[in-house]
PAPA-218158 format. One line per field, with one value per atom (N, C-alpha, C, O, CB): residue number from 1; chain; atom name; x, y, z. Coordinates in Angstrom, 1 decimal. Glycine has a CB too. Layout:
<sites>
seq [NUM  ...] .
mol [A  ...] .
atom [CA  ...] .
px [X  ...] .
py [Y  ...] .
pz [Z  ...] .
</sites>
This chain:
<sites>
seq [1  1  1  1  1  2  2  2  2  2  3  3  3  3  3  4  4  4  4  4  5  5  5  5  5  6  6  6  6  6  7  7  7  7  7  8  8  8  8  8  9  9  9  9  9  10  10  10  10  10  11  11  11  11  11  12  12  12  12  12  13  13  13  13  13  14  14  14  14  14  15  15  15  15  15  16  16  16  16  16  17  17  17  17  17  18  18  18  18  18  19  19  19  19  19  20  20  20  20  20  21  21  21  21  21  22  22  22  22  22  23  23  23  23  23  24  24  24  24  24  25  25  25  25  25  26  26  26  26  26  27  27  27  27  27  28  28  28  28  28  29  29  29  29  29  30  30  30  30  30  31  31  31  31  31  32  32  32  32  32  33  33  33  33  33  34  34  34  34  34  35  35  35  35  35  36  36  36  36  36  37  37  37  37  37  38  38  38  38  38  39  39  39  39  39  40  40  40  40  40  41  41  41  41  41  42  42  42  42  42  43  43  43  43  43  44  44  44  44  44  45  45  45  45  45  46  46  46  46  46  47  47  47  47  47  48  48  48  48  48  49  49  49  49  49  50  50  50  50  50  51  51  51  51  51  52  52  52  52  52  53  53  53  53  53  54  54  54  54  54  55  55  55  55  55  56  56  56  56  56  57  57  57  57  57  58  58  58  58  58  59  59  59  59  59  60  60  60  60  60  61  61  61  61  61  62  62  62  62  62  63  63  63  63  63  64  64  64  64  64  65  65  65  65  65  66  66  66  66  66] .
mol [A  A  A  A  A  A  A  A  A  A  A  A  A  A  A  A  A  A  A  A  A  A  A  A  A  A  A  A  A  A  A  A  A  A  A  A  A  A  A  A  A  A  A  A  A  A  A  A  A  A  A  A  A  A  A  A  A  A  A  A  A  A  A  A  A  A  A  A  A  A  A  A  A  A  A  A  A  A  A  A  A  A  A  A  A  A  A  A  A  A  A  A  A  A  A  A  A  A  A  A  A  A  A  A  A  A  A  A  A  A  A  A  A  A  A  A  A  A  A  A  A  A  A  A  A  A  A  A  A  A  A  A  A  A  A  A  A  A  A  A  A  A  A  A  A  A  A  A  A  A  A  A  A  A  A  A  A  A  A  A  A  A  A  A  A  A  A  A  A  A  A  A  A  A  A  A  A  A  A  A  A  A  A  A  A  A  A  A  A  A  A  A  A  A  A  A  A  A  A  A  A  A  A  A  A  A  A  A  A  A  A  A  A  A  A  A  A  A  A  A  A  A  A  A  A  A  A  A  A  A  A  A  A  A  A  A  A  A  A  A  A  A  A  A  A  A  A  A  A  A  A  A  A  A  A  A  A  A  A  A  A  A  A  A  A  A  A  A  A  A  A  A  A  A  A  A  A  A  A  A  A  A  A  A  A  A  A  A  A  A  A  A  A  A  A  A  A  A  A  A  A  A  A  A  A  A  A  A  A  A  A  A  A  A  A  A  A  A  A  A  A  A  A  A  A  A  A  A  A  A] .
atom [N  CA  C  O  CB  N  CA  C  O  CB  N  CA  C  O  CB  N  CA  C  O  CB  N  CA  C  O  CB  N  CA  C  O  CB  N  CA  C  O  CB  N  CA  C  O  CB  N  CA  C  O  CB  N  CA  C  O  CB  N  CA  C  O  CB  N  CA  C  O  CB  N  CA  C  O  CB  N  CA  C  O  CB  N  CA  C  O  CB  N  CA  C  O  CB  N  CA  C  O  CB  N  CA  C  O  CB  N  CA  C  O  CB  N  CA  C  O  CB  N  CA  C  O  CB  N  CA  C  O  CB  N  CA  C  O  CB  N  CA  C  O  CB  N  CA  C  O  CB  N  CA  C  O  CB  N  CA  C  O  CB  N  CA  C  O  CB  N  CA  C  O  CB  N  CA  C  O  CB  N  CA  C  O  CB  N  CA  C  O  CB  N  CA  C  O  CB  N  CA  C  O  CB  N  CA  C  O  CB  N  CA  C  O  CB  N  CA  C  O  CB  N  CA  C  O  CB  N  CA  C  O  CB  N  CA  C  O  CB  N  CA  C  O  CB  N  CA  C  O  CB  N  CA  C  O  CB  N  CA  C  O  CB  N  CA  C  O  CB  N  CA  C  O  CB  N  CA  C  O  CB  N  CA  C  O  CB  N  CA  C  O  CB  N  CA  C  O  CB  N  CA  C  O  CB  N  CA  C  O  CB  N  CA  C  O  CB  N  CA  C  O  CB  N  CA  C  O  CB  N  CA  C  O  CB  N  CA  C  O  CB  N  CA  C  O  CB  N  CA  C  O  CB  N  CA  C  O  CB  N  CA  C  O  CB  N  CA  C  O  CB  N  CA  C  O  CB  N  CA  C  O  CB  N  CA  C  O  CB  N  CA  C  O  CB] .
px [11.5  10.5  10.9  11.5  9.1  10.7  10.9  9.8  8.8  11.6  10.0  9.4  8.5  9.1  10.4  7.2  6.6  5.4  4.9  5.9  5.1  4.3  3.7  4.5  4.8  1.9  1.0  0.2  0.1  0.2  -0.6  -1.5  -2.6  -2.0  -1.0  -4.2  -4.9  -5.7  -6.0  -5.3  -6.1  -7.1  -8.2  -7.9  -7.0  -9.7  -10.7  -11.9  -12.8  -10.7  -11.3  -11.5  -12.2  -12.3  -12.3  -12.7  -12.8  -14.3  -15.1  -12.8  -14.5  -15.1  -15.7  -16.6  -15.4  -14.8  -14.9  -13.7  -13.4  -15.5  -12.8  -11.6  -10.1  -9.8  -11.9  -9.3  -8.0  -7.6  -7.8  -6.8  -7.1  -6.6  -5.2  -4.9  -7.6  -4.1  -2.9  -2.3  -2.5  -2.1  -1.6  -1.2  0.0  0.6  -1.7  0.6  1.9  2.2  1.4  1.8  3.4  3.9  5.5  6.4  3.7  4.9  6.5  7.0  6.3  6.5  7.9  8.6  8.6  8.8  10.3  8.1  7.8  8.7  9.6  7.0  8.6  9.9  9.7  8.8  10.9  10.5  10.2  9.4  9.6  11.7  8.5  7.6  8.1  8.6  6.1  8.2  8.5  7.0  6.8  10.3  6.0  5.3  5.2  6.0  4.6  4.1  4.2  3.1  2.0  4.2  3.6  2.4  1.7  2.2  2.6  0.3  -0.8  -1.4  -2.5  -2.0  -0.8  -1.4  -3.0  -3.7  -1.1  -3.4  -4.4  -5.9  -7.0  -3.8  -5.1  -6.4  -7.0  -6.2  -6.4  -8.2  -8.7  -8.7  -9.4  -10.1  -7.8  -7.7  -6.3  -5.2  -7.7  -6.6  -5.4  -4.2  -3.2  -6.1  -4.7  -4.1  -3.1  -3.3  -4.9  -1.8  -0.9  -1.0  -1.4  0.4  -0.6  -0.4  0.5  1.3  0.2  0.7  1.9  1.9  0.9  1.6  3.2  3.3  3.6  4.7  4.2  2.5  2.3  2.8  2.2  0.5  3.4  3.7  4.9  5.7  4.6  4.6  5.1  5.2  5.8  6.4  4.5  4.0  3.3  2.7  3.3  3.3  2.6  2.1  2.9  3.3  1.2  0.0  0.0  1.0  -1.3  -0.2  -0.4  -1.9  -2.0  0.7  -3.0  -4.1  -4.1  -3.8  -4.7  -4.5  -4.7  -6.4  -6.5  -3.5  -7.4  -8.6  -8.9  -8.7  -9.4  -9.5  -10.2  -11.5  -12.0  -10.5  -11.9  -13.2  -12.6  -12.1  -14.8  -13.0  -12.0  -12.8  -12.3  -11.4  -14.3  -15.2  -14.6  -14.4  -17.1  -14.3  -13.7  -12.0  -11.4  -14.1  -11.3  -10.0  -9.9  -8.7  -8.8  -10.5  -10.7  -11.4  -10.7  -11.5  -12.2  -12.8  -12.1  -11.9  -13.5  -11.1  -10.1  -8.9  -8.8  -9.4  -8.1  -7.6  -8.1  -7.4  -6.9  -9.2  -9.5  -9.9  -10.0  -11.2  -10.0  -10.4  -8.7  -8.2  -12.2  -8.4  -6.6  -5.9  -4.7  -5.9] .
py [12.8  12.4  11.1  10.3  12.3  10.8  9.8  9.1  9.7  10.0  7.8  6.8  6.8  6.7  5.5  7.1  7.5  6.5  6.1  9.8  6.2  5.4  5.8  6.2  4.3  5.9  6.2  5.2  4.2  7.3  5.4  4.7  5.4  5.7  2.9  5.6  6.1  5.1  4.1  6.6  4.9  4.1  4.5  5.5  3.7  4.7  4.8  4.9  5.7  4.3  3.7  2.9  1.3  0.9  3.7  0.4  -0.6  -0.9  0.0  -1.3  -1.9  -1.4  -0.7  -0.9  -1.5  0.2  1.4  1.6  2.8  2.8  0.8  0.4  0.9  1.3  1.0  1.0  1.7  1.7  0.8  0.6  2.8  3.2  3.9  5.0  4.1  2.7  2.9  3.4  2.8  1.3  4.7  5.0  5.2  6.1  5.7  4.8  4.1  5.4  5.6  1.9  6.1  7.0  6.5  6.4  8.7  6.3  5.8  6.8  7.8  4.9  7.0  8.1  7.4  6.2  8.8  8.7  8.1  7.9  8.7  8.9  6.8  7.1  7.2  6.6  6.3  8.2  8.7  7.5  6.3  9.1  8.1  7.5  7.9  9.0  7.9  7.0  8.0  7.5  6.4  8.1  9.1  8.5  8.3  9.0  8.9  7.2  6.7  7.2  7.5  5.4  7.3  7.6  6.7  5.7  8.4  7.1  5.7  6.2  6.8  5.3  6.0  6.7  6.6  7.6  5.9  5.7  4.8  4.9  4.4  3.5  6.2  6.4  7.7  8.6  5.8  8.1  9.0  10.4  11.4  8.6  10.1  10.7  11.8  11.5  9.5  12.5  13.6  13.7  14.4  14.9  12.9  12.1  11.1  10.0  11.8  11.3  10.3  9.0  9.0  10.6  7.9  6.2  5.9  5.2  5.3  5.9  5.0  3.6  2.9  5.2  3.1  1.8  1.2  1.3  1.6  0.5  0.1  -1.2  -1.9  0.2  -2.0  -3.9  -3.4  -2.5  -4.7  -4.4  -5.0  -4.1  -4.5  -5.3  -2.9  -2.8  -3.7  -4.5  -1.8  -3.6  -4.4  -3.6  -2.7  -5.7  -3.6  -3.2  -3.7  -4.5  -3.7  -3.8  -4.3  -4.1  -2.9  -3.4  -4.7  -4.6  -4.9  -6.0  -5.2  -4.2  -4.8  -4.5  -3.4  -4.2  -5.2  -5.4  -6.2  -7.2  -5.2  -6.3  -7.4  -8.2  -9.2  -6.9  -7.1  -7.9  -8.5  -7.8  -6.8  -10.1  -10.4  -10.1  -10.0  -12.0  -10.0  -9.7  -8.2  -8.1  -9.5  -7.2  -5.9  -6.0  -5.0  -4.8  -7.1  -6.9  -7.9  -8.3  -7.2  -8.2  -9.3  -8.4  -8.0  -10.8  -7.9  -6.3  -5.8  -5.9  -5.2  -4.9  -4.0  -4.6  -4.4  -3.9  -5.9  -6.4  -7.0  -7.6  -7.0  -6.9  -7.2  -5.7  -5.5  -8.5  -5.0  -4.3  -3.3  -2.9  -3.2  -3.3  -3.3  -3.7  -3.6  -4.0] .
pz [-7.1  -6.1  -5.5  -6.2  -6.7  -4.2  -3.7  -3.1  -2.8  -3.2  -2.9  -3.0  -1.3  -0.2  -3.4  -1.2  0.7  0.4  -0.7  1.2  1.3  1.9  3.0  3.9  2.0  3.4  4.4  4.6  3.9  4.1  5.9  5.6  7.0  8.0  5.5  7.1  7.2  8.2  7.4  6.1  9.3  9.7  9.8  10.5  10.6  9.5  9.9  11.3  11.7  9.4  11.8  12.9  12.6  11.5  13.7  13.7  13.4  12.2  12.3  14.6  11.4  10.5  9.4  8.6  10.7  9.6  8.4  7.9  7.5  8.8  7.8  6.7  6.9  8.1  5.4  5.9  6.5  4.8  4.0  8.0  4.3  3.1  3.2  3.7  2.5  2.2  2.5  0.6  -0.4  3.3  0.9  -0.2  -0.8  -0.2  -0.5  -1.5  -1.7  -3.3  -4.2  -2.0  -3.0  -4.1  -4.1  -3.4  -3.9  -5.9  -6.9  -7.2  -7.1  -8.3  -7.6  -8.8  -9.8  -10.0  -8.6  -10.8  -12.2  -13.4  -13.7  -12.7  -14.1  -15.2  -16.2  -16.7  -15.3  -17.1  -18.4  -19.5  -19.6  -19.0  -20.0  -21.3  -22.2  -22.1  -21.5  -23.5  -24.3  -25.3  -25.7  -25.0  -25.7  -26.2  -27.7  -28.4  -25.7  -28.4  -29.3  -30.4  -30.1  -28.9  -31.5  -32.2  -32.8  -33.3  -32.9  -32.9  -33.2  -34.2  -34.1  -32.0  -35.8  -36.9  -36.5  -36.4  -38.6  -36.2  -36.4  -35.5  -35.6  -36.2  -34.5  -33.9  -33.8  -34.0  -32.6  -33.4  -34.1  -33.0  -33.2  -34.8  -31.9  -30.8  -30.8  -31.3  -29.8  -30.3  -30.1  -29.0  -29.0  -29.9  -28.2  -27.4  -27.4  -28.0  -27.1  -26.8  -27.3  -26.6  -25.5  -27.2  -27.3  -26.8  -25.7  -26.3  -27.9  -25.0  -24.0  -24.1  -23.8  -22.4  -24.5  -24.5  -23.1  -22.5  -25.5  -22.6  -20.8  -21.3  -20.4  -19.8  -22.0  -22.4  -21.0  -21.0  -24.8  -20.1  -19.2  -17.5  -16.5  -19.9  -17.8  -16.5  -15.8  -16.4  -16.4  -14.4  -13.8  -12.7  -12.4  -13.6  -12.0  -11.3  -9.7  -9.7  -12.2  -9.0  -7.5  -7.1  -6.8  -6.4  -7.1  -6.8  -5.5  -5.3  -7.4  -4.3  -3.1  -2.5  -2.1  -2.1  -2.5  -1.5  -1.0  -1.5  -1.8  0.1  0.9  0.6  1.0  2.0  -0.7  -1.0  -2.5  -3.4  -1.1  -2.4  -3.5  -5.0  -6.1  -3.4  -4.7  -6.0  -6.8  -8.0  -5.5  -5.7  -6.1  -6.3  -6.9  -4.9  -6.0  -6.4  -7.7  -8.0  -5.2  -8.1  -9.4  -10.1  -11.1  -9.3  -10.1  -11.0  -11.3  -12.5  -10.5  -10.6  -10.6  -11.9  -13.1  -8.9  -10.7  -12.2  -13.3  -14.2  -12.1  -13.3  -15.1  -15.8  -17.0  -15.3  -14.7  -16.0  -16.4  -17.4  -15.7  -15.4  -15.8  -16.8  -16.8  -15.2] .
</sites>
């Protein structure tokens, strides 16, 4: 997959939403004796995230709860 980038206008006041696709790279996942889920762990230590909004109360939300 390669790397595409869009972006959508609305019109004025009703926003514009731009969406950005990575190609993904292999996980390898981890196992978590420890949790009670069937579901595997991905170790995310040192991803990093790009938050972009205009409202800064909703892009400080976003990254915290990130």
């Amino acid at each position: 997959m390669e790397e595409r980038s869009q972006s959508k206008v609305l019109g004025i006041g009703r926003g514009t939403t731009f969406t950005v696709r990575l190609p993904l790279i292999p996980i390898q996942a981890i196992a978590d004796h420890n949790s009670r889920s069937s579901e595997p762990s991905y170790d995310l230590n040192g991803i990093q995230v790009w938050v972009v909004d205009d409202e800064a109360d909703s892009r400080e939300f976003v990254a915290f709860v990130l």
